[in-house]
ZATI-315962 format. One record per residue: residue in one letter; z, y negated, x of N, C-alpha, C in turn. Coordinates in steps of 0.001 Angstrom, whole numbers, plus 500000, padded with zeros to 6 digits. Layout:
<marlums>
AZYXZYXZYX ...
</marlums>
This chain:
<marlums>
X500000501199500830500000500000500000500000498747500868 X499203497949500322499109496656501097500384495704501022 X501386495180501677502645494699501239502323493365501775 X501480492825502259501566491403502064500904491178500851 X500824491583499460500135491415498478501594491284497492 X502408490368497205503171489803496291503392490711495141 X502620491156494527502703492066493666502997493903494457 X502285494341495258502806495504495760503872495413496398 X504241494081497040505579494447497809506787494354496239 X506565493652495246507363493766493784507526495149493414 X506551496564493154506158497514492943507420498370493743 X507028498126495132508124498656496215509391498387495839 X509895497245495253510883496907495043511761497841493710 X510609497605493339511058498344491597511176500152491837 X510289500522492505510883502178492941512409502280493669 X512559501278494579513597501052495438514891500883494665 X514754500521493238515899500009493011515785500455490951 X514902501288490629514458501883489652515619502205488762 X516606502655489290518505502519488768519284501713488460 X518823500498489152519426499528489030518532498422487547 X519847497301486902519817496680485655518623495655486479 X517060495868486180515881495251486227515576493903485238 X514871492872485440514912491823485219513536491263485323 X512763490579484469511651489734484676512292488833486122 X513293488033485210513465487126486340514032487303487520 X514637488600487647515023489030489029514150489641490044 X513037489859489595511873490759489626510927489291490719 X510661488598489666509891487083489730510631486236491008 X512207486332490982512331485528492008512126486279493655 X512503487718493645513002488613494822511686487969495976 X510150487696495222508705487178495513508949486131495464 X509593485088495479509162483573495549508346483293494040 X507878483596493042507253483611491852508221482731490974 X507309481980489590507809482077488622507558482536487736 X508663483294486436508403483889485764507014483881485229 X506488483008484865504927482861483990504197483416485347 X503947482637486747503299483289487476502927484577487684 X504109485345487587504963486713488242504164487145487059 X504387487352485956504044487894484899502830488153484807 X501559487141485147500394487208484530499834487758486281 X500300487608487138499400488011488370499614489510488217 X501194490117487870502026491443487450500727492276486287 X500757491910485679499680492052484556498266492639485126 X497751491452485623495949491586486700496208492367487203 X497002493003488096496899493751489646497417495105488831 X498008495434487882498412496983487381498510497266485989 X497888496416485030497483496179483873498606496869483030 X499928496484483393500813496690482108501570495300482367 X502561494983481334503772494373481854504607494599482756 X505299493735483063506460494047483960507470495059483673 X507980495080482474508832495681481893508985497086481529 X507247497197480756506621497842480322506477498843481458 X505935498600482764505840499501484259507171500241484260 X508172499129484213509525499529484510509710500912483834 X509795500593482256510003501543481364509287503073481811 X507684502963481990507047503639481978507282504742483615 X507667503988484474508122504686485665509654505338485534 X510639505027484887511899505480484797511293507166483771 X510637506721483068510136508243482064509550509157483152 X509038508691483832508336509656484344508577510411485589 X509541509239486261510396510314487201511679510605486423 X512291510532485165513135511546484631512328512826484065 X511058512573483978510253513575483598510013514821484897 X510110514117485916509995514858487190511180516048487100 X512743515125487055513679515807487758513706516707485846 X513279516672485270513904517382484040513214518657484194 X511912518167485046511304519787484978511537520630486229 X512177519806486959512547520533488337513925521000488816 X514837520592487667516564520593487989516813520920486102 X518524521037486710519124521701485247519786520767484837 X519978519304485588520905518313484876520643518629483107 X521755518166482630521315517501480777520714516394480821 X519893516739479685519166515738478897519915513909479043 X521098514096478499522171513169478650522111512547479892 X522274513545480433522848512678481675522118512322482497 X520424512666482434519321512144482872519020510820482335 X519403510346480570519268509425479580520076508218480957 X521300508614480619521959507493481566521693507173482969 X521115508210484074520941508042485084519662506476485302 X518766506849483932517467505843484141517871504503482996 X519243504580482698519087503204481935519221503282480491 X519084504247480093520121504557478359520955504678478285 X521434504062476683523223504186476381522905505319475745 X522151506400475185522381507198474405521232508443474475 X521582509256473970520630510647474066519328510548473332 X519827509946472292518708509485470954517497508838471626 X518076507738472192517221506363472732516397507063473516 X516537507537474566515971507998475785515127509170475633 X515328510117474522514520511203473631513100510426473235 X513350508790472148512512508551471387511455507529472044 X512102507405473608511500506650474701510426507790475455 X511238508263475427510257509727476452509465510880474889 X509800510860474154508730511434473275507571510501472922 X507477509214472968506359507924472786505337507899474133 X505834508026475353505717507870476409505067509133476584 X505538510402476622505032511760477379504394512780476074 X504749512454474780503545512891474040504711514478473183 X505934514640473944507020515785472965508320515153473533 X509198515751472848510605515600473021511123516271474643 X511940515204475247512718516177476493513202517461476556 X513700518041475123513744519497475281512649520134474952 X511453519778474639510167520222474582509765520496475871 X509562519477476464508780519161477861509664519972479536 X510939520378478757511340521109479988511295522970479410 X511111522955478192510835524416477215509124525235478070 X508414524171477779507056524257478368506336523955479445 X507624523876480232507262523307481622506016522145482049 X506236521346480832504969520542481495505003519459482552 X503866519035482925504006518000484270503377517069483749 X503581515889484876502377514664484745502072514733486089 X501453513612486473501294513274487871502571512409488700 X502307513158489769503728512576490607503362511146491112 X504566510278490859504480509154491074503495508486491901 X502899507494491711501713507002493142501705505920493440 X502130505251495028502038503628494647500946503283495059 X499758503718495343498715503423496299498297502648495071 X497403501640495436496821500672494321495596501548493783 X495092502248493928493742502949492614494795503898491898 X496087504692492398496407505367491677496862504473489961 X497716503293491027498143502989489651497118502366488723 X495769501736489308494960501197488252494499502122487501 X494684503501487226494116504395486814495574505239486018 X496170504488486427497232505370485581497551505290484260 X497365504495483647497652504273482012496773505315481716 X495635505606481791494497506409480878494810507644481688 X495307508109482738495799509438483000496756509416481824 X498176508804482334499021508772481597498982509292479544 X498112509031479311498019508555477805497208510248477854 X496337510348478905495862512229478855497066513382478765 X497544512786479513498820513698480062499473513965478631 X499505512777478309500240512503476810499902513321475809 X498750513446475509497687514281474422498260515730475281 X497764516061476612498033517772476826499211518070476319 X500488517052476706501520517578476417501923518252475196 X501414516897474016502013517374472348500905518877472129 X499561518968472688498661520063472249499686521208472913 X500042521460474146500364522676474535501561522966474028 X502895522177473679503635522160473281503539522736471499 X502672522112470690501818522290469369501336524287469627 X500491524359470759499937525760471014501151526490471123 X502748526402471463503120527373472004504326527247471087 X504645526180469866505015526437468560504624527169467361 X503245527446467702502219528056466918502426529119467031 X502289529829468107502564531210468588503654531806468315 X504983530944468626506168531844468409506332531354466522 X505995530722465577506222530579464413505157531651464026 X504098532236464418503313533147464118504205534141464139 X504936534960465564505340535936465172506826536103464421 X506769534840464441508424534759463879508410535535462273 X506968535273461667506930534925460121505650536440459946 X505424536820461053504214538006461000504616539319460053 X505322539498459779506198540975459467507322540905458652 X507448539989457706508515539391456965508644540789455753 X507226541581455688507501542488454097506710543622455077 X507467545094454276507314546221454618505139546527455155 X504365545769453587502970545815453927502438544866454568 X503232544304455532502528543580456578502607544120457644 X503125545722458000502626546088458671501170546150459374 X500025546029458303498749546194458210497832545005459458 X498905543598459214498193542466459565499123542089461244 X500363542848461681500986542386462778499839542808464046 X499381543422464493498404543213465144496879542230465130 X496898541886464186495799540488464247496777539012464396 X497758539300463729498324537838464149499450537702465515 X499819539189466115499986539005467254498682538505468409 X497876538705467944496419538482468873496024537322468617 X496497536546467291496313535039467239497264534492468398 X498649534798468131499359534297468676499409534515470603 X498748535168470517498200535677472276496983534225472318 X495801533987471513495277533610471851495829531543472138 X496550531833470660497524530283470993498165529827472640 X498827530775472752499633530960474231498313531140475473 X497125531957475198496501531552476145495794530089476047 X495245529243474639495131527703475193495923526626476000 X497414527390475602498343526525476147498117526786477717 X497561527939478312498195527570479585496431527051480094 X495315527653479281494200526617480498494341525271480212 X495525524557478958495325523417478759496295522854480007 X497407523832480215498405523264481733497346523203482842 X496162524253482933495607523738484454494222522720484098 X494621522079483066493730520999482868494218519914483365 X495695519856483123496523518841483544496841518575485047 X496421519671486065496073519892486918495087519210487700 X493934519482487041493261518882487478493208517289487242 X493269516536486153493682515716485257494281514763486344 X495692515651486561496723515221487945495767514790489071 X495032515310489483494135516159491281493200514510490680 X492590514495490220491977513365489742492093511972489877 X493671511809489109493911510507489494494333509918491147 X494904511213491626494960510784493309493473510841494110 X492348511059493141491303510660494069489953510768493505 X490458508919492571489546508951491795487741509027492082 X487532509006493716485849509084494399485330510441493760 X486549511332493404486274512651492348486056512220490924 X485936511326490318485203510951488967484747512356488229 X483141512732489042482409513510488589483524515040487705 X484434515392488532484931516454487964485423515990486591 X485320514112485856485901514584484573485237515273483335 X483899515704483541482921516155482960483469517795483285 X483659518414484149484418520019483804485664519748483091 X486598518705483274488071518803482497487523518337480982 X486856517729480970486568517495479147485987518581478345 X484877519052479545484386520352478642485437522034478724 X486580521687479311487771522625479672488773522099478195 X488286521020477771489617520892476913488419521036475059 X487410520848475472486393521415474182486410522820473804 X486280523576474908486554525110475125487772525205474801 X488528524537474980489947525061474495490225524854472964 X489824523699472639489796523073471285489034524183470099 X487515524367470856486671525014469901487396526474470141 X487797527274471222488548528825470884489950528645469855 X490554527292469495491498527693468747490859527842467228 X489597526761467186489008526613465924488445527805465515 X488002528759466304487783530152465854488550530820465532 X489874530943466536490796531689465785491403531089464327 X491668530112464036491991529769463035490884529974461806 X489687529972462162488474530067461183488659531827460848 X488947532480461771488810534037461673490422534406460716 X491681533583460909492047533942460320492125533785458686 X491643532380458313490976532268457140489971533248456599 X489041533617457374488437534810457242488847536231456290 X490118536575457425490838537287457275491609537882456271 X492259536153456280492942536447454708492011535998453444 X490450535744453437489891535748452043489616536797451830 X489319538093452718489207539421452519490487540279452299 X491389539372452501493023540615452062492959540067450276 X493891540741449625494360540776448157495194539631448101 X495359539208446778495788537613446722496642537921446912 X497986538931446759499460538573447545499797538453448821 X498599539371449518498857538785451328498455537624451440 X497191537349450866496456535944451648497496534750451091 X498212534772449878499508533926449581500682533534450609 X500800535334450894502103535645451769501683534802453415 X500464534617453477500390534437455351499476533682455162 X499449532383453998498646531307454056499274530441454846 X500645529975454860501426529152456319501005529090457466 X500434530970457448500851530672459047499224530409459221 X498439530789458499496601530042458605497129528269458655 X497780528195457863497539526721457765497968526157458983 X498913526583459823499669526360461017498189526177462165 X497571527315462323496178527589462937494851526186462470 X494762525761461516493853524874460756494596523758461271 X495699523760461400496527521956461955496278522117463339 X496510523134463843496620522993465547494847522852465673 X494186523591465095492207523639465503492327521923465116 X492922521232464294491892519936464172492732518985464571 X494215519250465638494664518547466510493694518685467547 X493416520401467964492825519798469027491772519385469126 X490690519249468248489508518651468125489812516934468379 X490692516520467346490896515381467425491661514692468722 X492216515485469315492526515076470545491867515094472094 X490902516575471917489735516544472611488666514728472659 X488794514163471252487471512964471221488718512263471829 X489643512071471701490772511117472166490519511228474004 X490559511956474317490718512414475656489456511913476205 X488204512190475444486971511714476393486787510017476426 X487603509711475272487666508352475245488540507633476171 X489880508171476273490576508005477543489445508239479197 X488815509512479238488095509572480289486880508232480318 X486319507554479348485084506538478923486711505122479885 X487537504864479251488015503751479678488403504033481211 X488998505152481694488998505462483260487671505157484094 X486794506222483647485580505934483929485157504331484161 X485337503701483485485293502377483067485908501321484436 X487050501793484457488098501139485776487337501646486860 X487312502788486884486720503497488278485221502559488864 X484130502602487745482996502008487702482976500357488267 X483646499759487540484138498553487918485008498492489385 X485698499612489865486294499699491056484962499826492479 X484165501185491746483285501633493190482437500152493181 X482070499313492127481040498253492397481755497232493089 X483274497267493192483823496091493692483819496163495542 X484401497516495400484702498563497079482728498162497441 X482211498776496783480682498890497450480220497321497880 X480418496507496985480270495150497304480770494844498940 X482051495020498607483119494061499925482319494554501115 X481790496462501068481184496992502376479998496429502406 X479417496048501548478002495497501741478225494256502504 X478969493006501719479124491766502589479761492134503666 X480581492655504667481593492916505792479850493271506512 X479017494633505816477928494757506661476985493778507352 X476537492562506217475978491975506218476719490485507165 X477735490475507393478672489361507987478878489804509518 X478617490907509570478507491343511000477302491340511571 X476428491582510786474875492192511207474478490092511412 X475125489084510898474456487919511108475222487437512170 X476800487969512277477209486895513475476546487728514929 X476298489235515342475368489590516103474646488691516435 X473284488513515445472239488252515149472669486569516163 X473717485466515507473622484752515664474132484193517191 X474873485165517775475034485201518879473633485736520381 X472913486482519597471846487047520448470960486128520490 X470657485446519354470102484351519412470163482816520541 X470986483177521140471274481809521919469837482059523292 X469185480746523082468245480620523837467987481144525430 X469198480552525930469576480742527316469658482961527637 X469803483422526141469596484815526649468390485754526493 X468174486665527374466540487095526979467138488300525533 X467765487483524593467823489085523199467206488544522356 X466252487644522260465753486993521181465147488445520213 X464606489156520706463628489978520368465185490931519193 X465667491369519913467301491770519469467585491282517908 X467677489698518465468277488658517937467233488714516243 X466286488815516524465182488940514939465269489867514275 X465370491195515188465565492461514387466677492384513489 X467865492470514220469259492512513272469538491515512474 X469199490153512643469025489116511688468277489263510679 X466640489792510527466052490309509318466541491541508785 X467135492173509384467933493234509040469094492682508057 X470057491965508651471121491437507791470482490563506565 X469588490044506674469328489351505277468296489800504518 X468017491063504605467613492306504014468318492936503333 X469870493212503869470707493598502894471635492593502571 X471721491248502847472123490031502540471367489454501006 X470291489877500562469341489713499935469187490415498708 X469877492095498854469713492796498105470482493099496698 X470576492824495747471410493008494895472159494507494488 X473378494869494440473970496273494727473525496606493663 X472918496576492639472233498046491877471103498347492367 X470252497270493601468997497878493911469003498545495358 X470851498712495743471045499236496876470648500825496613 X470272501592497215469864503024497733470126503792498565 X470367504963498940470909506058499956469526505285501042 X468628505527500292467391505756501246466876504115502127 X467445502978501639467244501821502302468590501794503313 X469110502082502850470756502232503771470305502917505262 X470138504408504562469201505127505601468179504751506482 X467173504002505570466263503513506529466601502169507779 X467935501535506673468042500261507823469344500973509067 X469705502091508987470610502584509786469732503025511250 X468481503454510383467642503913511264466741503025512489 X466871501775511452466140500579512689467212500479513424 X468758500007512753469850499814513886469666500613514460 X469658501796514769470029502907515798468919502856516978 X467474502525516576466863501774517744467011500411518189 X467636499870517592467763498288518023468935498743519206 X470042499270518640471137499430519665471106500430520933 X469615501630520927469109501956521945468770500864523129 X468162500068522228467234499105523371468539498176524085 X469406498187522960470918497196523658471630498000524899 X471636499548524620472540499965525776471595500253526836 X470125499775526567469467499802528085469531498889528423 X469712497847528119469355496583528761470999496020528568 X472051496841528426473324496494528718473501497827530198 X473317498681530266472909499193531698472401498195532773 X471165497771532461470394496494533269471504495243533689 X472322494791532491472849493637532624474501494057532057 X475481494465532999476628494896532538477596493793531881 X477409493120532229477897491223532332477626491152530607 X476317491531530193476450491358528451477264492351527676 X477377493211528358477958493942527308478302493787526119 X479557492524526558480233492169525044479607491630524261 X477922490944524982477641490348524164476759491039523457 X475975492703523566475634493363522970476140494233521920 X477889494503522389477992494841521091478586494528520135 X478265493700519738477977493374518047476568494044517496 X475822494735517871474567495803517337475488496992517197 X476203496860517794477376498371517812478141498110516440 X478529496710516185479691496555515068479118496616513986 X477556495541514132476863495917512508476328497337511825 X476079498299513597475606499674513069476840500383512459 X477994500080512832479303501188512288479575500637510346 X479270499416510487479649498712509090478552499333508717 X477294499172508922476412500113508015476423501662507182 X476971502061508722477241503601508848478572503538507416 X479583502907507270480529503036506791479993502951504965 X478721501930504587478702501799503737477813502501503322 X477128503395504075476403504851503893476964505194503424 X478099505929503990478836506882503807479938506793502558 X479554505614501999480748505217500742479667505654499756 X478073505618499673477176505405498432477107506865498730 X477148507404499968476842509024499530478192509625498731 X479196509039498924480177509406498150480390509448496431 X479760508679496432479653508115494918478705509361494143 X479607509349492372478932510404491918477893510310491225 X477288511009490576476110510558489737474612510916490897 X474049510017489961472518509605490448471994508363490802 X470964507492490866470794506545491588471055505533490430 X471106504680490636471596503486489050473428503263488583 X474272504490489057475552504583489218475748503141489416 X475319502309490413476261501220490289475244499433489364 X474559500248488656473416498982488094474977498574486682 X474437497564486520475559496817485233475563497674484242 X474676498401483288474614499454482392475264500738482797 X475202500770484060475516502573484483476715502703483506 X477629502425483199478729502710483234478712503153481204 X478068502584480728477432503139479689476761504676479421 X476315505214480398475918506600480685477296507561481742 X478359507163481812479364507644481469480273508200480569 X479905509449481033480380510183480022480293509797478393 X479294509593478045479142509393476598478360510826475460 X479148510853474199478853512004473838477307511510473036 X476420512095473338475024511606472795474921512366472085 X473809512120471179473198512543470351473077513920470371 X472353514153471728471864516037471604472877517126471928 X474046515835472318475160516888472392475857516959471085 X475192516005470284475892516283468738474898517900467993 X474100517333468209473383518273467593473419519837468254 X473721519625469460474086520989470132475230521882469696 X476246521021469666477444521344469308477188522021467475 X476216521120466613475803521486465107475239523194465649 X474179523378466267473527524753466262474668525879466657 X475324525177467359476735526523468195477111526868466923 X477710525806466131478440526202465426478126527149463816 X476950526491463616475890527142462482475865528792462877 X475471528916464465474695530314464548476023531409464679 X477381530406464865478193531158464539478940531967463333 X478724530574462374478443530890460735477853531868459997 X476594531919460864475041532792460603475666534209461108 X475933534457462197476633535707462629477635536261461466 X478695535328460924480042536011460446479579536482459209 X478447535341458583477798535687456919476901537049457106 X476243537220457974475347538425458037476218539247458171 X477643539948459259478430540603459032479266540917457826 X479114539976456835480163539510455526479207540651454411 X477383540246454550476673541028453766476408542383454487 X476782542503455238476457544368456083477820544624455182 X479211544073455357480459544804454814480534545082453105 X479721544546452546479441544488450877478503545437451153 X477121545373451722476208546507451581475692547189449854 X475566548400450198474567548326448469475083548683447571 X476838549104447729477904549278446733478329548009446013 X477739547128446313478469545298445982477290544753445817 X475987544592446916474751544005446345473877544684445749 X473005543953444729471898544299444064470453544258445164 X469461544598444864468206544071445416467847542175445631 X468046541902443785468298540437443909468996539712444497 X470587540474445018471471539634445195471172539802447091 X470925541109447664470216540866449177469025539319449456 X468216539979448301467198538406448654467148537470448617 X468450536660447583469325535730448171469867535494448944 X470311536392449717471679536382451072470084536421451915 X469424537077452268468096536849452957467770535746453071 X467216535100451767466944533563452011467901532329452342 X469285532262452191470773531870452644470517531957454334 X470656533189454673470452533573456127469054532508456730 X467917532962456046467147532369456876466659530817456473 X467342529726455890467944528307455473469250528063456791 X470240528784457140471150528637457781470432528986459501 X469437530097459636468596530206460709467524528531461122 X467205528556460043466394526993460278467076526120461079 X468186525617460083469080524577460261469408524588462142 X469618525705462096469759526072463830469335526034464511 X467991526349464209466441526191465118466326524365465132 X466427524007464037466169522645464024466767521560465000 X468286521958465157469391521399465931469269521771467513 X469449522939467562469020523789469011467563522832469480 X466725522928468628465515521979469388465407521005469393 X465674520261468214466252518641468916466747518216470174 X467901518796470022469172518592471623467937519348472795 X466993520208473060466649520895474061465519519446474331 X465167518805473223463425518217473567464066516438473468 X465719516506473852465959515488473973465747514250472641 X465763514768471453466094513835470219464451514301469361 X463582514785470059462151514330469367461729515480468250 X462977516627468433462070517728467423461670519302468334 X461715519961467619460893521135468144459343520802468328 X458892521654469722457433521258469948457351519442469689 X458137518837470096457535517616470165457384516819469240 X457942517186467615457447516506466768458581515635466121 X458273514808465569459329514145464803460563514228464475 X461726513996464603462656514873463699463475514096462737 X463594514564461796464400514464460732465748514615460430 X466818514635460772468122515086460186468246515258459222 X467557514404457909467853514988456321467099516683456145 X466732517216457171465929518241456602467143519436456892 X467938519180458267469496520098458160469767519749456924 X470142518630457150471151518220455673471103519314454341 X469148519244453897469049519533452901468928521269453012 X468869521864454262469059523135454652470387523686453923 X471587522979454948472670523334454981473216523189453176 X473019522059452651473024522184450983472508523417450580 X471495523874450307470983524819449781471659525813449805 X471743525959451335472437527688452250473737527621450860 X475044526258451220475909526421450655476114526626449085 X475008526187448432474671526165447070474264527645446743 X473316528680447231473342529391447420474557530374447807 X475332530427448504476616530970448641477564531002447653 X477797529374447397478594529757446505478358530326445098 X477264530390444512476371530880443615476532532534443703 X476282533240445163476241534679444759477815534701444851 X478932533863445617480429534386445623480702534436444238 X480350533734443121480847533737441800480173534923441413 X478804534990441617478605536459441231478990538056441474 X479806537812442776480921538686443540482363539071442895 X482666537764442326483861537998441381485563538032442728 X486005538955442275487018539003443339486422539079444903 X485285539902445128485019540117446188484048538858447044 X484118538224446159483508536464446805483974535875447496 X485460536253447890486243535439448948485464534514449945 X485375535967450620484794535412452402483889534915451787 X482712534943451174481241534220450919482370532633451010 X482814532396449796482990531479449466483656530721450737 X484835530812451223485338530296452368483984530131453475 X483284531050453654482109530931454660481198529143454328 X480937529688453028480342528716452076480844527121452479 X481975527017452301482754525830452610482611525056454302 X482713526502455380482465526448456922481247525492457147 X480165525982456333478543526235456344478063524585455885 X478865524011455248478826522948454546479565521628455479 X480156522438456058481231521407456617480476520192457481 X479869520410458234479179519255459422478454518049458460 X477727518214456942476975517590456863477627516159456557 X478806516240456388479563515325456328478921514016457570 X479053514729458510479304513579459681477602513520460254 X476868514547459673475492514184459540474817513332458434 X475645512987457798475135511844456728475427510569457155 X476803510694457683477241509276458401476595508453459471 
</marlums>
């Protein structure tokens, strides 16, 4: 941390003394500041309040020692500055996303404290992630044990304790890839030039989201095919499964949105870092230049190269900077500064005054080596880039529509193999035939959109009202033969409802 910077040496202060009764104005004076000063520079440099930091750092290293030691709850409350158990519960459940006896039940983490300045500019939108894993895994691993708590309550539920022990396996396994999400999540914010990996942790927490939504869809399933006193008896614990699938959906879009505002800081960070190396390059490559230049020495020749050189990239605006101009002007330095250490051989006496071709080639070299760092593709640092961060587009909407259809399409074709020709008629197959292949369309339609990039299968136009009016039909159809099924319409019907579900947010 930089400590002649007024605000980080404040930061230092506040870890140092994190126990102790904290103060705007004690805070404001320790710096020479006044309060209004202190406050709004406090603000710019780590984008919370003063107070607000305070608060937010006492949670989180009691969050540390709660998951690493056996103190009480209590007496952790008071160690960071509460009069009471309550307070410090409803401080750290706002803050970390469950209750302190939650968060030491489920062993969860955040990231360990960081004072380096990118950690903390990046820490609120970790923070607020961390927040979401916590209540989901905590949510996943309430689920599980209220599953088997309630699995086996009557003699004929023997029948169903092996499917809802296997729910409850699968609950307990989201919870823990959602802990090594947090992992990474963690690994992330200490080094944010890793950006690119938030595109595996988002699609790690979709995968997690969409496997609970199956299990919960299967157990609905499940129970429209049991007799109305089971599917009564163990509608709770479905419903338990249906709250946790559309927490985590809804917390999955939460999360990429958290990753869009990180992203955001980060973007705005590499253009600031890439800048400073560009001018430092360009401020070296001219005072060279302007020193070789002096008449009385024979570097004139020197003296033009690295000077059109420096206002070459003096010139260039950083979104039209490139690996490959970087490269190429590294490449003239590296003969310019050949010709310097021969003719600093020849004339030992210049030395010093040759290298400065040495200082502008290392600043170059340095700001190479920052753009090869950077993730993405070329345009990463143009004013828009940051807009093509991580944003959920279109064909990933529609991608996500075909997954989910052809999964539909699978369970309904299994639904009419299990009825077969004891339950259907001839008529009532060639309905479920034409159902099937309306719900096949709809899929084809979506699947090729997202593949041809928005335009359609083969290239042609596309329509969204034509799913729309697919997916109507399919469901109109469904529910049409479930009434003609009678008791045995369940699953149709629940399917029916699945099948229907997206067009909602395809109308919108």
């Amino acid at each position: 941390m930089d400590n002649r910077n007024p605000i980080f040496r404040s930061l230092s202060m506040i870890e140092e003394r994190i126990h102790e009764k904290l103060t705007v104005e004690t805070l404001a004076s320790d710096v020479h500041f006044s309060k209004y000063h202190y406050q709004r520079m406090f603000r710019e440099a780590v984008g919370d309040s003063v107070m607000g930091y305070v608060a937010r750092r006492r949670i989180a290293l009691a969050a540390e020692e709660l998951a690493d030691n056996q103190c009480t709850i209590l007496e952790l409350a008071l160690k960071y500055g509460y009069d009471s158990h309550e307070g410090f519960t409803r401080s750290f459940k706002a803050y970390m996303g469950v209750a302190p006896a939650e968060y030491r039940k489920y062993c969860l983490r955040r990231p360990k404290g960081e004072k380096e300045k990118n950690a903390m500019m990046y820490s609120k939108s970790t923070d607020e992630m961390m927040k979401e894993l916590n209540g989901l895994i905590a949510e996943a691993g309430e689920t599980a044990a209220y599953t088997r708590k309630h699995k086996g309550d009557t003699p004929e539920a023997a029948f169903y304790d092996g499917f809802w022990e296997f729910a409850a396996g699968r609950a307990e396994r989201m919870a823990e890839q959602l802990k090594e999400v947090q992992e990474r999540v963690t690994a992330l914010a200490g080094r944010p030039d890793e950006i690119s990996a938030r595109f595996l942790i988002v699609k790690a927490i979709e995968d997690a989201a969409f496997e609970v939504s199956i299990t919960a869809f299967q157990a609905g399933l499940t129970m429209a095919r049991a007799i109305p006193e089971h599917g009564a008896k163990y509608a709770p614990i479905c419903e338990k499964y249906d709250i946790l699938a559309g927490h985590a959906r809804g917390k999955a879009e939460k999360i990429a949105g958290y990753f869009n505002d990180l992203a955001a800081l980060i973007f705005q960070d590499m253009r600031k870092q890439a800048g400073e190396k560009m001018e430092k390059a360009v401020a070296a490559g001219r005072v060279a230049a302007k020193v070789l230049a002096d008449p009385v020495l024979p570097y004139g020749y020197l003296a033009e190269e690295i000077g059109d050189l420096a206002e070459s990239f003096g010139s260039m605006p950083l979104e039209e900077v490139t690996l490959s101009c970087l490269e190429d002007g590294l490449l003239r330095l590296e003969t310019a500064a050949f010709a310097a250490e021969v003719d600093a051989l020849r004339m030992p006496s210049d030395s010093e005054i040759l290298n400065g071709i040495s200082c502008f080639k290392e600043r170059v070299r340095e700001t190479l080596e920052f753009f090869r760092s950077l993730p993405g593709e070329a345009g990463m640092l143009e004013e828009n880039g940051r807009g093509r961060i991580l944003e959920r587009t279109e064909e990933k909407r529609y991608s996500d529509l075909a997954a989910q259809e052809r999964i539909l399409l699978f369970y309904l074709k299994g639904e009419i193999r299990k009825l077969g020709d004891a339950r259907l008629n001839e008529e009532q197959k060639a309905a479920f035939e034409d159902i099937c292949g309306k719900i096949g369309r709809a899929v084809e339609l979506s699947a090729g959109r997202q593949a041809a990039g928005g335009t359609g299968l083969n290239g042609q136009s596309f329509d969204p009202a034509e799913i729309v009016q697919l997916l109507q039909e399919a469901y109109d159809g469904m529910k049409a033969e479930a009434e003609r099924l009678g008791v045995c319409g369940g699953p149709v019907r629940y399917l029916a409802e699945a099948v229907k579900a997206p067009v909602r947010y395809l109308q919108g």
